[in-house]
N, C-alpha and C positions, 0 to 999 in steps of 0.2 A: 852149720856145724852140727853134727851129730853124735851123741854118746850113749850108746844105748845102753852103758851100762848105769848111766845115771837117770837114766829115763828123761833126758835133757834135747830137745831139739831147737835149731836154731831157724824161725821158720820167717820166709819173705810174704806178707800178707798179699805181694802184688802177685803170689802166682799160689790161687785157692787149693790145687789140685794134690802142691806137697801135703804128703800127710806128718800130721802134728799128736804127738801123744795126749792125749786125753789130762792127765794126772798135770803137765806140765804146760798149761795155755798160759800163764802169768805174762811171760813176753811180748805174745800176740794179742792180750787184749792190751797190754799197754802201748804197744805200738798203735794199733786202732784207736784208742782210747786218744793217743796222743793226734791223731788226725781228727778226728772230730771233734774233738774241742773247740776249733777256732768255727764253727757251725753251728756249737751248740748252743742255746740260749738265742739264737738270732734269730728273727723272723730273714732274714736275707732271701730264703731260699724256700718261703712261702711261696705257696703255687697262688698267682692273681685270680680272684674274684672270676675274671673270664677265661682264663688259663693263660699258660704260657704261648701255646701256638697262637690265639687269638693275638696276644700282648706280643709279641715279637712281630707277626707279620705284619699288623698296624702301626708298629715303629718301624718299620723296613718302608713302608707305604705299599706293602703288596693286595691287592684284593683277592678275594677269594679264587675267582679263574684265573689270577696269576699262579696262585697258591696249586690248583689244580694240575695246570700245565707242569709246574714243576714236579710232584707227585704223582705226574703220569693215572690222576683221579678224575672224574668228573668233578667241576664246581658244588653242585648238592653232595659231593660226598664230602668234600672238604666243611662243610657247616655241619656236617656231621660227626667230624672227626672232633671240631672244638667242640663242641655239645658231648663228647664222650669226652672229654678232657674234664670237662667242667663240670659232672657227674659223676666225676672218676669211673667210669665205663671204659676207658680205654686202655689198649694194650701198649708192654712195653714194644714190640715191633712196629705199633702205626707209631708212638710219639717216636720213633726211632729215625722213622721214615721221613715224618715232619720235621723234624733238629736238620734231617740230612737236605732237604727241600730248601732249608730257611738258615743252611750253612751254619748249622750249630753244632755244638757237641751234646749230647745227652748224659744226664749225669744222675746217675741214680741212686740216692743214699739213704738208709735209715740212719737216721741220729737218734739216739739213745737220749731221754731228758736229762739224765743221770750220766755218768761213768760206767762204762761195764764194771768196773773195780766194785762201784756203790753199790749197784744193781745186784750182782751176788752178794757181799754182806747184807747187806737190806733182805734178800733170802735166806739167808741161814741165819741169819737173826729172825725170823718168823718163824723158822720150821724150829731152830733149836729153844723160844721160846712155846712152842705145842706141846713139844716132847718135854722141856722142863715143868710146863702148867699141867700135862696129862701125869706124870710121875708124882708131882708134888700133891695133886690127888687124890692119889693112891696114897700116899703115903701120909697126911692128913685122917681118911678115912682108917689107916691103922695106928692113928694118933701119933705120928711122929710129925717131925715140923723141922724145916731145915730155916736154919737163919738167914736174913734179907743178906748180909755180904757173902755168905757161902753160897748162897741160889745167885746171887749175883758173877763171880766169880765160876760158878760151875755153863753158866749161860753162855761168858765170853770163852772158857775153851771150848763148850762144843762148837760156837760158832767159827773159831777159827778150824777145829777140824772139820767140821761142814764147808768149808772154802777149800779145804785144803784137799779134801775129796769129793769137792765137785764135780758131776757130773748129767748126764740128760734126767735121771732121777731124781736129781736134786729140783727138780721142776714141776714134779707131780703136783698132782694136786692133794689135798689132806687127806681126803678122805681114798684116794688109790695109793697113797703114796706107801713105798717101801723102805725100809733102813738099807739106809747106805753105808 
């Protein structure tokens, strides 16, 4: 669904390519948000100690020139491929290769420790506590003084309109960053 007059898009995370208004992502992080939740917090989906190609074709019982063969590699490059696994050296196209060898799927996820929901507050709670500590200041040094519930209070609106106009700026770092 789309309304551009409300600057409202209604967007399917399974296909990256629709474009999504900037101003209006709240749906789509919580749709994401809502899938990675049941990943978050788990070690499940830790990569083993030896990696996963290594751990998978050991529980298959394949040896390495099996592993070859089906990779269309020579044997020494397969020892090579776990050793860039296990190093994190290696690329999404060889693990791709190997999943397809050892008849798996590959599955590639960033999980967030947090919520994206957190993750943005947790930043405009830092940037709008700078800009409140850099004002307050200032404003100290011309002997004024704002009260702990008014500076309290003035903290959580800007934060909420720091959420609310989030964007790639919102990411700068302090000392480049620009008002949004």
């Amino acid at each position: 669904m789309f309304n551009k007059n409300e600057h409202s898009y209604k967007v399917n995370i399974e296909k990256p390519n629709q474009c999504v208004h900037l101003g209006r992502i709240s749906g789509v992080k919580k749709q994401l948000d809502k899938r990675l939740q049941s990943v978050r917090g788990t070690d499940a989906l830790t990569r083993p100690p030896r990696g996963w190609i290594k751990a998978v074709r050991e529980a298959l019982g394949l040896t390495t020139a099996q592993m070859a063969r089906r990779m269309g590699v020579s044997q020494p490059r397969v020892v090579g491929i776990e050793k860039a696994e296990k190093t994190a050296a290696i690329t999404l196209a060889t693990l791709e290769r190997a999943a397809q060898a050892l008849d798996c799927r590959l599955v590639y996820t960033l999980v967030p420790r947090k919520s994206l929901e957190q993750l943005i507050e947790d930043r405009a709670r830092q940037v709008a506590k700078a800009r409140i500590q850099s004002a307050g200041h200032t404003m100290a040094l011309e002997a004024q003084s704002v009260d702990a519930d008014d500076e309290k209070e003035q903290l959580e609106a800007l934060v909420r309109k720091l959420i609310e106009k989030a964007g790639s700026g919102f990411w700068k770092d302090e000392q480049s960053r620009t008002r949004l």
